[in-house]
Backbone bond lengths (Angstrom), bond angles and torsions (degrees), N, CA, C in turn:
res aa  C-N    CA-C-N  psi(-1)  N-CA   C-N-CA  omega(-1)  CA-C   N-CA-C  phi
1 X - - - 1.454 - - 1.524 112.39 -
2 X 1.563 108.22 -23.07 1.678 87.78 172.82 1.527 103.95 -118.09
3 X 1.370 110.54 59.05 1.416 124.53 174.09 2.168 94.27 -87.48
4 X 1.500 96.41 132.70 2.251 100.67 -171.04 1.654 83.28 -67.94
5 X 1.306 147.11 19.99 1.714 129.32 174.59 1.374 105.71 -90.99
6 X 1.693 126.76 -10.69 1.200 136.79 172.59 1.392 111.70 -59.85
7 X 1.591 94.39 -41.18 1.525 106.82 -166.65 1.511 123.06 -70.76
8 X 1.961 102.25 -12.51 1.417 104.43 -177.36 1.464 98.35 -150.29
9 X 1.552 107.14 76.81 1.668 106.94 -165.39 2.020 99.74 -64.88
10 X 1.187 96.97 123.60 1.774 105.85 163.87 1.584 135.62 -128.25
11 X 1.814 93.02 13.90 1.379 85.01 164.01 1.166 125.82 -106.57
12 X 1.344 122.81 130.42 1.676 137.99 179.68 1.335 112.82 -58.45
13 X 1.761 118.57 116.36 1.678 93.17 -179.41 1.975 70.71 -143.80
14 X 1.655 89.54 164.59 1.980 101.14 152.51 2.361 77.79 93.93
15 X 1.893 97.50 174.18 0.676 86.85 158.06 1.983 163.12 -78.15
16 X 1.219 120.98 -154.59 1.687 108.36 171.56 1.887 102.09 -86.41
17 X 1.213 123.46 170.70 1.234 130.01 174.64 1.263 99.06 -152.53
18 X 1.665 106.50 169.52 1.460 111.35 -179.43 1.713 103.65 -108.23
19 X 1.054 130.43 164.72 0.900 139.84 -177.40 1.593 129.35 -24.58
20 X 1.937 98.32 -57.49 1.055 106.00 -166.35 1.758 103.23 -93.06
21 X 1.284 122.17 -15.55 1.442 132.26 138.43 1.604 131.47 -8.29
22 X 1.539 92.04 -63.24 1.418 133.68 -168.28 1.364 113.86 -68.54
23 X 1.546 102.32 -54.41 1.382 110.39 172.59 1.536 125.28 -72.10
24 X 1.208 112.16 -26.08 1.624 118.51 176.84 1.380 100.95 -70.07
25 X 1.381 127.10 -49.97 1.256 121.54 -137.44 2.287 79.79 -87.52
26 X 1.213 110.71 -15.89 1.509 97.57 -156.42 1.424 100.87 -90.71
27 X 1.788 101.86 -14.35 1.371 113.61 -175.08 1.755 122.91 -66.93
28 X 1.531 81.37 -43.89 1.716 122.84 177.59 1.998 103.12 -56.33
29 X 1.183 89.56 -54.98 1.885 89.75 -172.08 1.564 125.88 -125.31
30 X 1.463 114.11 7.18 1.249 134.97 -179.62 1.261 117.62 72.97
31 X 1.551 131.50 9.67 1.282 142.40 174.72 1.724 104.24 -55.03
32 X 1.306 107.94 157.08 0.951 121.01 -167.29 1.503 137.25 -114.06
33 X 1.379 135.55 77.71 1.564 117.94 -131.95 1.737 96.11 -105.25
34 X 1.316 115.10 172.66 1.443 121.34 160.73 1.816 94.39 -161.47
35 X 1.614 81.82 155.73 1.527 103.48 -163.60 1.571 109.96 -88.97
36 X 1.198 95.96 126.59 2.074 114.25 173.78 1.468 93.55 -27.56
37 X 1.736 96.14 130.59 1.677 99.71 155.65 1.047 120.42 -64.56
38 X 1.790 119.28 -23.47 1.811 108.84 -176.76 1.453 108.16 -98.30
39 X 1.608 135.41 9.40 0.776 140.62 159.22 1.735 125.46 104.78
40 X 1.693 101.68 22.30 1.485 93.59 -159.27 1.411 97.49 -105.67
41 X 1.611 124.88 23.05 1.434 100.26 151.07 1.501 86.99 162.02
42 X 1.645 106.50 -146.64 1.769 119.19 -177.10 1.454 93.24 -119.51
43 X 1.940 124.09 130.74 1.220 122.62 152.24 1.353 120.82 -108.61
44 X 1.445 114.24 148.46 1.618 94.70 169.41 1.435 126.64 -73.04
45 X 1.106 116.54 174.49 1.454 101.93 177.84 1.288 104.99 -159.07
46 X 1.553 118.99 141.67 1.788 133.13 -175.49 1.356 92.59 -114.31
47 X 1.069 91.18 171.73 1.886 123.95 175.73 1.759 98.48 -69.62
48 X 1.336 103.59 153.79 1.342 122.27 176.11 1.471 113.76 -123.52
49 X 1.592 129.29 63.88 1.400 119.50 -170.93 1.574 112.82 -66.06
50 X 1.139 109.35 172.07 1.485 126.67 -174.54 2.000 89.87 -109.15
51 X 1.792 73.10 109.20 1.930 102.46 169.33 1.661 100.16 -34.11
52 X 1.164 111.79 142.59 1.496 120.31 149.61 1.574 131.60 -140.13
53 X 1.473 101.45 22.39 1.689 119.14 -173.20 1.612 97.15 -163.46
54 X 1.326 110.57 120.83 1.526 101.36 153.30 1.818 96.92 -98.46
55 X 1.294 94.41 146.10 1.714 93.44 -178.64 1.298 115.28 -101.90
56 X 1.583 142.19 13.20 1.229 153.56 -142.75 1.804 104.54 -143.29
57 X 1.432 105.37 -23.56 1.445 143.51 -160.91 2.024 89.48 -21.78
58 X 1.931 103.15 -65.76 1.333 118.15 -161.52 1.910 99.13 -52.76
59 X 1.019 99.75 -70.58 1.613 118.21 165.30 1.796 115.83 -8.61
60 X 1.509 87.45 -68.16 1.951 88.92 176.59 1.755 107.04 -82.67
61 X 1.231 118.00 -3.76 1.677 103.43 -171.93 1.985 85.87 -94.56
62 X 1.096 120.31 -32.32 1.423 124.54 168.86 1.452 107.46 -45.64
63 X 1.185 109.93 -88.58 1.991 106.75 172.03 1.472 119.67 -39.79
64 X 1.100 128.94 -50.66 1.622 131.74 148.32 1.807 112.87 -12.90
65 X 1.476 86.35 -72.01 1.710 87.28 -155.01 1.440 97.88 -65.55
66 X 1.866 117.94 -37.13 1.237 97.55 -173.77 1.892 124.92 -71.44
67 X 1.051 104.87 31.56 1.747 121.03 179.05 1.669 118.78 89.29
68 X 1.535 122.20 23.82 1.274 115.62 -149.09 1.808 81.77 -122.04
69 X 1.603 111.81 138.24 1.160 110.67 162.66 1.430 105.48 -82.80
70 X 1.784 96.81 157.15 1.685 103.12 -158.56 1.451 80.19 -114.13
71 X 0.854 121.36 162.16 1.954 139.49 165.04 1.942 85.95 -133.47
72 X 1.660 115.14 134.68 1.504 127.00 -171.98 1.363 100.30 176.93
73 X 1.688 99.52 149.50 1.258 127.73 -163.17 1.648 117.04 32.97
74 X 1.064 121.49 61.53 1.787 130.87 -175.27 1.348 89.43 -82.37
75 X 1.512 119.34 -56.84 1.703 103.07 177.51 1.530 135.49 -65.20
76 X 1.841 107.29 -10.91 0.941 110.27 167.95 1.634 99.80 95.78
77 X 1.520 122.19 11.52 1.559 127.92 163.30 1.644 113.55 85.36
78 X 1.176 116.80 175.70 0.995 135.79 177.81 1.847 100.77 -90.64
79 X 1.386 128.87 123.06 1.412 132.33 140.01 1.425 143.24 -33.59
80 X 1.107 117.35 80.91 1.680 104.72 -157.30 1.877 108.02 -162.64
81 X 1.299 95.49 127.77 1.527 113.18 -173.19 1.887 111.92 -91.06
82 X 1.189 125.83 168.62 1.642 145.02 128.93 1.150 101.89 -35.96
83 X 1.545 120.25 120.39 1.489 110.92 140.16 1.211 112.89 -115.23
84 X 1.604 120.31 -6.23 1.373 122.79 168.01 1.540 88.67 -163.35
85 X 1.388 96.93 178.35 1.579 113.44 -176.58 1.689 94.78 -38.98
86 X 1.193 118.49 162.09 1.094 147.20 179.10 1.653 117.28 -12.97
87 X 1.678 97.53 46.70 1.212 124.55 167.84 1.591 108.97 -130.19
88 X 1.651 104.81 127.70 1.410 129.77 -163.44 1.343 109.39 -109.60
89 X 1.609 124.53 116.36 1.588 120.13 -177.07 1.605 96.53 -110.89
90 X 1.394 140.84 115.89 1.383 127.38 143.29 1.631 118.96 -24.00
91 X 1.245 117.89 155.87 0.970 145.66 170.00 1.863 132.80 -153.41
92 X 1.634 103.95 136.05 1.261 109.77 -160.88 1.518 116.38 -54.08
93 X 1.378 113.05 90.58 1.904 100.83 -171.22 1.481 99.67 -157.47
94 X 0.980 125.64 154.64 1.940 121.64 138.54 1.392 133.24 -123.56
95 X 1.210 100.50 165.29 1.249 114.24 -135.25 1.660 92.82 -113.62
96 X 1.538 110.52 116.68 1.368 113.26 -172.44 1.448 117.61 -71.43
97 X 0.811 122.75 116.06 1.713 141.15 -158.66 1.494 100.80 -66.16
98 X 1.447 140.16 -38.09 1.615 148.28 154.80 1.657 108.27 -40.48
99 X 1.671 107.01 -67.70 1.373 92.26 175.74 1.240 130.52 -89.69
100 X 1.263 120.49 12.53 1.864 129.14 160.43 1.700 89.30 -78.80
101 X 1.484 123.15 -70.71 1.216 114.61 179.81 1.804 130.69 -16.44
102 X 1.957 99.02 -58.74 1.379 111.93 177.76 1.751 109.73 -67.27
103 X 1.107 121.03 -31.83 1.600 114.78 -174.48 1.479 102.69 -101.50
104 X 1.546 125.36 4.33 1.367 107.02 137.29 1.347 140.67 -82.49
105 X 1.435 101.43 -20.31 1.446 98.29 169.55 1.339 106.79 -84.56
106 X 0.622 138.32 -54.90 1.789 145.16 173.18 1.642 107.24 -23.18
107 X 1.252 114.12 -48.48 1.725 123.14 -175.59 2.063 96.08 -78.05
108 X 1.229 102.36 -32.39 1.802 81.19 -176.27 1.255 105.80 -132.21
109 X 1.668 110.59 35.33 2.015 116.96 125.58 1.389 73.77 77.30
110 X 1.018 137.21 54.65 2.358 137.58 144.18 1.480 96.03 -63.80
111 X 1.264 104.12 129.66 1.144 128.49 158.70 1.391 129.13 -40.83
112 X 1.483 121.63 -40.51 1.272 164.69 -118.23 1.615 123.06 -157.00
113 X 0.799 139.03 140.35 1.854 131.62 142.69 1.503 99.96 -132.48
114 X 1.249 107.32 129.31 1.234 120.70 174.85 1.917 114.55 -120.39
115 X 1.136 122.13 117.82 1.253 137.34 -149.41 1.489 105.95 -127.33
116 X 1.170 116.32 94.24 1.294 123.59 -169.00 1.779 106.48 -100.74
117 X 1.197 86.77 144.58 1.750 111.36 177.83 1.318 130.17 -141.19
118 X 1.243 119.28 -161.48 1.796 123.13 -169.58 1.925 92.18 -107.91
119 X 0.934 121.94 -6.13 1.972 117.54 178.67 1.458 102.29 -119.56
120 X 1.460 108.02 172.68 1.419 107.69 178.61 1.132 111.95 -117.04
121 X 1.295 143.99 19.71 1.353 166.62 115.63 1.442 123.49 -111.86
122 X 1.180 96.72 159.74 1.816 122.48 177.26 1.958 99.12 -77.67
123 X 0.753 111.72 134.18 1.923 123.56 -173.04 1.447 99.75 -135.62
124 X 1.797 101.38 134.31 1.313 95.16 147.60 1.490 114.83 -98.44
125 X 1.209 129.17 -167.76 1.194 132.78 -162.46 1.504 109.18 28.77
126 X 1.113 115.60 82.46 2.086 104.04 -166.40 1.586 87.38 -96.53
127 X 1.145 88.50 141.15 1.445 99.71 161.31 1.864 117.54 88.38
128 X 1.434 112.85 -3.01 1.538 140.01 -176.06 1.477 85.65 -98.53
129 X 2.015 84.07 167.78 1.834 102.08 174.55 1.402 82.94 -87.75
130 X 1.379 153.46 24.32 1.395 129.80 -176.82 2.096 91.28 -131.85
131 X 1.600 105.51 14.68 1.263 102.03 -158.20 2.183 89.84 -64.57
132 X 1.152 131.71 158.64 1.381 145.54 -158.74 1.751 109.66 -159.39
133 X 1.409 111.20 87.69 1.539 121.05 168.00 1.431 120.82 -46.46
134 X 1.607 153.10 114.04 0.535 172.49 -143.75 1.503 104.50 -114.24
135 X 1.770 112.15 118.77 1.665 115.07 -178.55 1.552 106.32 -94.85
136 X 1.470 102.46 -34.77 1.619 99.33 179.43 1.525 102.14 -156.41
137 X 1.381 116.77 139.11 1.623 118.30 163.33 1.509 100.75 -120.38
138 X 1.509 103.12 134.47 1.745 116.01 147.60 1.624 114.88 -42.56
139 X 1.183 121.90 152.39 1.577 139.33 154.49 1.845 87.44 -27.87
140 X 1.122 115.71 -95.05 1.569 138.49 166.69 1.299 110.27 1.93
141 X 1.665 109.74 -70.63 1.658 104.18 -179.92 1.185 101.12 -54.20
142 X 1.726 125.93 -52.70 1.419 114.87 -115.87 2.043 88.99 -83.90
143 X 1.238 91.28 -21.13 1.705 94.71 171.34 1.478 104.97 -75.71
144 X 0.865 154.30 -56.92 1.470 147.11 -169.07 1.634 97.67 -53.72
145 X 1.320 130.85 -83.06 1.340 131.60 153.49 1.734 119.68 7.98
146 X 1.498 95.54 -56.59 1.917 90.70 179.27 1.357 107.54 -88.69
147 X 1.437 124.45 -16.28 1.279 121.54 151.53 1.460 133.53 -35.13
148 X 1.090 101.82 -64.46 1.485 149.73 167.57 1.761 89.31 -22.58
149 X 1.272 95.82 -70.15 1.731 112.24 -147.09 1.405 132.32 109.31
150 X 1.379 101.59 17.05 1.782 119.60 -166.68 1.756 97.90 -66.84
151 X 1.278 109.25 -41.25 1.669 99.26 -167.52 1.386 97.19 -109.34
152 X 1.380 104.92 144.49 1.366 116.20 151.72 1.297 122.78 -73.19
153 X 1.633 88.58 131.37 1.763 102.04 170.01 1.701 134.95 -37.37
154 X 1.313 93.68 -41.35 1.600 116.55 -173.15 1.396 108.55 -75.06
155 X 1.489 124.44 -18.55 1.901 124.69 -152.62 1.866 86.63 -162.35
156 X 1.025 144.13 -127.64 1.570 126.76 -172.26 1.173 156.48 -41.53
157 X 1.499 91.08 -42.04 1.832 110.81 173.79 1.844 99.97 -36.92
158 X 1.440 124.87 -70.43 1.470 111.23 -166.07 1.100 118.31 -61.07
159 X 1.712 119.82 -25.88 1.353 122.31 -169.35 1.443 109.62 -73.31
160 X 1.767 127.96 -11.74 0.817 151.49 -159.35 1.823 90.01 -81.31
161 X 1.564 90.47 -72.11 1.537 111.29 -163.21 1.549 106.98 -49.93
162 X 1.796 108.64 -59.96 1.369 105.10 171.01 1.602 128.56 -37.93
163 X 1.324 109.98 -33.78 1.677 113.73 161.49 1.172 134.44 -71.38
164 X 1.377 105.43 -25.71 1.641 105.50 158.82 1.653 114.28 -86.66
165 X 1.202 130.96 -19.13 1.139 134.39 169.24 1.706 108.40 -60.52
166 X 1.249 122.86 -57.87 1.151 115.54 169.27 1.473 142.02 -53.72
167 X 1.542 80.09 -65.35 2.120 79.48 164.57 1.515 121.41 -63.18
168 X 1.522 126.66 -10.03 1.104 124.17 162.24 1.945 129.60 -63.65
169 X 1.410 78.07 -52.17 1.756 91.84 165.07 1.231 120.20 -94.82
170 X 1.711 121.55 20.67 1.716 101.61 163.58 1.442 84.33 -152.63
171 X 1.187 147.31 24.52 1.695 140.68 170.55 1.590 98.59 35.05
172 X 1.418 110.39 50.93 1.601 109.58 152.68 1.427 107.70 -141.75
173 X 1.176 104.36 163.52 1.680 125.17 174.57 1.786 124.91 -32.61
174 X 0.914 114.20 165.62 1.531 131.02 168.59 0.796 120.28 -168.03
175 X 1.421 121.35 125.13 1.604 129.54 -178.86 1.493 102.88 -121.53
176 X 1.302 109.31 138.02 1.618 128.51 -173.61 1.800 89.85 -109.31
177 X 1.198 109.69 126.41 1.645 114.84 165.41 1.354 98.74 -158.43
178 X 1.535 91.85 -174.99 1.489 132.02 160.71 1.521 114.12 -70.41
179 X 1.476 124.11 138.74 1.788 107.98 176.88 1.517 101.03 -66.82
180 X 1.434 127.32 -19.26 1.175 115.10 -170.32 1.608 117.74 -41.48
181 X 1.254 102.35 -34.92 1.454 132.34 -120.88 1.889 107.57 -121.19
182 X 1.558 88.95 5.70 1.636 96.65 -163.50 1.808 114.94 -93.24
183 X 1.532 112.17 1.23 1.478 130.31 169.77 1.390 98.67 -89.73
184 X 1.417 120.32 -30.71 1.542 113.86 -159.94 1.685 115.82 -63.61
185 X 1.044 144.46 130.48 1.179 139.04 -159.81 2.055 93.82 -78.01
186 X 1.140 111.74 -47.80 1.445 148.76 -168.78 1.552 110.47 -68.21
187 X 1.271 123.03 -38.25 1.292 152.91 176.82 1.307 117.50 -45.88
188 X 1.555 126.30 110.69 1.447 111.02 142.28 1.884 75.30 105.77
189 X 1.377 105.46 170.69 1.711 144.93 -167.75 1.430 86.06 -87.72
190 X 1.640 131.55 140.00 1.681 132.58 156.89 1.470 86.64 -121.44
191 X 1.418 110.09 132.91 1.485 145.90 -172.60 1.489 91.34 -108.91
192 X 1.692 124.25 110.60 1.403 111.09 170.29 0.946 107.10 -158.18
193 X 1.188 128.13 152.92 1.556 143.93 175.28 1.380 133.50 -6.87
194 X 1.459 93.83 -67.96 2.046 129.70 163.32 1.452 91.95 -106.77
């Protein structure tokens, strides 16, 4: 709850509204809307804090060890603080499913992070005649890069971050791909250290 993403809620969730929609309903409960970049209406939008507990953590390293691939946190978890000892209140936010992803593997020591997407590499300029697939970035690049403005917020930028989040806190790899692409030795962006 005192994560600064409170302070500038930007994730879009629920349906579009029109303007004057927007304002009643934000007037009514203090919700907070901003308007579609492509123009199809008013969404509300909460804060997106950066996970710092998966609470299930023991649970999936249990199914893990006993040989079972786990699929966890795809939505990116439930929102929810302390309000006293070992009492849990939700709170209005979501929870980016990349960096719940990276600090789950990180908490039960993966070998690996594997970060799946809609491309089969990480690009700068994506989507330009100068767009350039990317085989591997350092910690270093891949931060200069979001500096930059290379990824979008909405589709890379986190998938970015979640990869430096990981290899930071476990000095192993991350590869951002396509599932196509997840046997390929060759395949996909490696996020690493050096």
């Amino acid at each position: 709850k005192d994560d600064p993403a409170f302070q500038a809620p930007s994730k879009p969730i629920g349906p579009f509204y029109t303007k004057v929609e927007a304002d009643k309903i934000s007037g009514d409960n203090k919700s907070v809307f901003q308007e579609d970049a492509r123009g199809r209406g008013w969404r509300k939008v909460v804060a997106s804090p950066t996970p710092l507990v998966i609470f299930n953590r023991q649970t999936i390293e249990k199914i893990a060890r006993e040989g079972n691939i786990v699929i966890a946190v795809g939505g990116g978890g439930i929102p929810c603080f302390y309000v006293e000892s070992n009492k849990l209140q939700g709170i209005d936010a979501v929870i980016d499913k990349d960096l719940a992803s990276a600090l789950l593997a990180a908490q039960v020591r993966a070998d690996k992070l594997f970060i799946l997407t809609d491309v089969p590499k990480v690009c700068l300029n994506y989507n330009t005649p100068q767009e350039k697939p990317l085989d591997k970035m350092t910690i270093a690049e891949a931060k200069k890069y979001l500096d930059e403005g290379h990824f979008g917020e909405g589709s890379m930028a986190p998938k970015v971050r979640a990869a430096i989040n990981f290899v930071e806190r476990s000095g192993k790899d991350t590869v951002i791909t396509e599932s196509r692409f997840l046997g390929d030795e060759h395949g996909g962006t490696r996020v690493t250290i050096i």
